[in-house]
VMD Tcl script that draws the C-alpha trace (Angstrom):
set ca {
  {-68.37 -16.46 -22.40}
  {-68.47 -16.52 -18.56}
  {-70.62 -18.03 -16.00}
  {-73.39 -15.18 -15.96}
  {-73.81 -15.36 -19.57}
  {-74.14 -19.46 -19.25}
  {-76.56 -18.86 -16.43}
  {-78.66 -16.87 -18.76}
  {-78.34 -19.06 -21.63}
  {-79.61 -22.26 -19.74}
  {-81.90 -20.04 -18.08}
  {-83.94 -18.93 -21.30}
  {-83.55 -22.35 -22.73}
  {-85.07 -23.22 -19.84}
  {-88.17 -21.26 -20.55}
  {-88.19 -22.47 -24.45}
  {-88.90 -26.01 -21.89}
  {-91.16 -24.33 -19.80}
  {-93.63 -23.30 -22.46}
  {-93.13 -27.20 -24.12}
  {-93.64 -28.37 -20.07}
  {-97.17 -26.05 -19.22}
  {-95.25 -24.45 -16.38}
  {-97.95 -21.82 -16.39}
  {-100.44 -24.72 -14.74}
  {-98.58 -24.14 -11.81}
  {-97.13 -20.70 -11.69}
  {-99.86 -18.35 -9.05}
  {-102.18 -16.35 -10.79}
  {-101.13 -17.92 -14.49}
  {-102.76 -21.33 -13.18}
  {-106.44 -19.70 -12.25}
  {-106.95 -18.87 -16.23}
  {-109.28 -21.62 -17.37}
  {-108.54 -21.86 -21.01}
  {-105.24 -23.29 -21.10}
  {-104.49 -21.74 -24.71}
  {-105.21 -18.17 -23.19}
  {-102.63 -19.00 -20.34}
  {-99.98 -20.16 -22.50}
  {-100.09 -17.33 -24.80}
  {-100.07 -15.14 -21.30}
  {-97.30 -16.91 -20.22}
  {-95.31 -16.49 -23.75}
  {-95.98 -12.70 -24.10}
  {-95.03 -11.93 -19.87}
  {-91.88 -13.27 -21.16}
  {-91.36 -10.46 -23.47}
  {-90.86 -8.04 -21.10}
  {-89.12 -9.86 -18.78}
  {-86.42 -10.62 -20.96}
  {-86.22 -7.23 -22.25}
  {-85.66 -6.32 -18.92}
  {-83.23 -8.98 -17.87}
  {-80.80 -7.84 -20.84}
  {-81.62 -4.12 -20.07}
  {-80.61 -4.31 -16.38}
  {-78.20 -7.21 -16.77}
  {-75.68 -5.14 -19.64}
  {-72.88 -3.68 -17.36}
  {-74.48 -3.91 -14.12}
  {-72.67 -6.05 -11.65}
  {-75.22 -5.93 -9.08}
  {-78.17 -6.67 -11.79}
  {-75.90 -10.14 -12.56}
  {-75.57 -11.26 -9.36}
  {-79.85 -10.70 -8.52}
  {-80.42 -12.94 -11.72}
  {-77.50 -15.48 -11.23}
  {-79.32 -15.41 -7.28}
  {-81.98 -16.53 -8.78}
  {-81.33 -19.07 -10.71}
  {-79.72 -20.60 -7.86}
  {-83.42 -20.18 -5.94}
  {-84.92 -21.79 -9.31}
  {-83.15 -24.69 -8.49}
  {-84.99 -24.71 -4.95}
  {-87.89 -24.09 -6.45}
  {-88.04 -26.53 -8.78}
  {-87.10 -29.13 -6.52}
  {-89.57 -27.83 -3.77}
  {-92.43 -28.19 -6.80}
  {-90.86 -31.52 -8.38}
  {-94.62 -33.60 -6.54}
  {-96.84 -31.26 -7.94}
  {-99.38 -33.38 -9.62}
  {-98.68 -30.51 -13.00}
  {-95.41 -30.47 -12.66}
  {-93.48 -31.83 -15.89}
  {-89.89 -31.10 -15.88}
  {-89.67 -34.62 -14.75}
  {-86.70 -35.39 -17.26}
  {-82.96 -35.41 -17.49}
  {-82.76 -32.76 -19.76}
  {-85.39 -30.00 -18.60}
  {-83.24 -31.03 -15.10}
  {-80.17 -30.20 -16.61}
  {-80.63 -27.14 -18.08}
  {-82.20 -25.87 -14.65}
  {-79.44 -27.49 -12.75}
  {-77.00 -25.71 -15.57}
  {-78.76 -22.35 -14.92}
  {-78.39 -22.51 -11.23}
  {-74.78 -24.42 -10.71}
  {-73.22 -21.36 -13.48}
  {-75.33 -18.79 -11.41}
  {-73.81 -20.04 -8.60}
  {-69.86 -19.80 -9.76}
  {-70.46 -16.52 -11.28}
  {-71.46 -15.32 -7.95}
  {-68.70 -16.86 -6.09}
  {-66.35 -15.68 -8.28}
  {-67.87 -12.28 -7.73}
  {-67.75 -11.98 -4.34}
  {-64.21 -13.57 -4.15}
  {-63.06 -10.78 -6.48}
  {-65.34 -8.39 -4.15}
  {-62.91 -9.98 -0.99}
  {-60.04 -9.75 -3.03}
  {-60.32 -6.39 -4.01}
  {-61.40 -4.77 -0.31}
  {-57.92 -6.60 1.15}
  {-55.43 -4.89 -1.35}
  {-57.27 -1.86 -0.16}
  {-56.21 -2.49 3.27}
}
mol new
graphics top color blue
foreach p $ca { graphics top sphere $p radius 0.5 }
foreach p [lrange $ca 0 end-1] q [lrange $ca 1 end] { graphics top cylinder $p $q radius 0.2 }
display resetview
């Protein structure tokens, strides 16, 4: 297993968390639904095709990794940019580790990408 596939692992754990956590009372648009059992179903079926698309765009494309391992790393900010909100419940070791996980592994996959990017444009030279 590599670092992209880590990424993603932590990442949809992460959202197994999220649905536990009511992240949908502060996502835009998800949070203006009143009944908060019509929101979380909402925010369980989006996920549908969002993964489907995740794993359709993410199997062999190298530039489809590194946009998803991006952002994880910008979930990271996120979360820690929405870590006041008065709804926000990822307040926790673990739901901070698995986002922390998600980011950090997005992070070395892309490094190592772009290092083997560098790498490969000098022995061109």
């Amino acid at each position: 297993m590599d670092a992209f596939h880590l990424s993603l692992a932590a990442m949809l754990t992460h959202e197994m968390d999220a649905t536990f956590r009511h992240e949908w009372r502060i996502l835009p648009l998800l949070n203006l639904i009143p009944d908060d059992d019509t929101a979380r179903d909402v925010f369980i079926v989006l996920h549908i095709p969002l993964c489907w698309w995740i794993f359709a765009a993410c199997q062999g494309s190298k530039a489809a990794r590194f946009v998803f391992c991006a952002f994880a790393v910008i979930h990271v900010g996120l979360h820690y940019l929405l870590r006041h909100h008065p709804l926000y419940e990822f307040n926790n070791a673990t739901s901070w580790s698995i986002i922390l996980l998600s980011g950090a592994a997005g992070l070395v996959h892309n490094l190592l990408m772009i290092r083997a990017h560098s790498l490969k444009s000098t022995r061109r030279r």
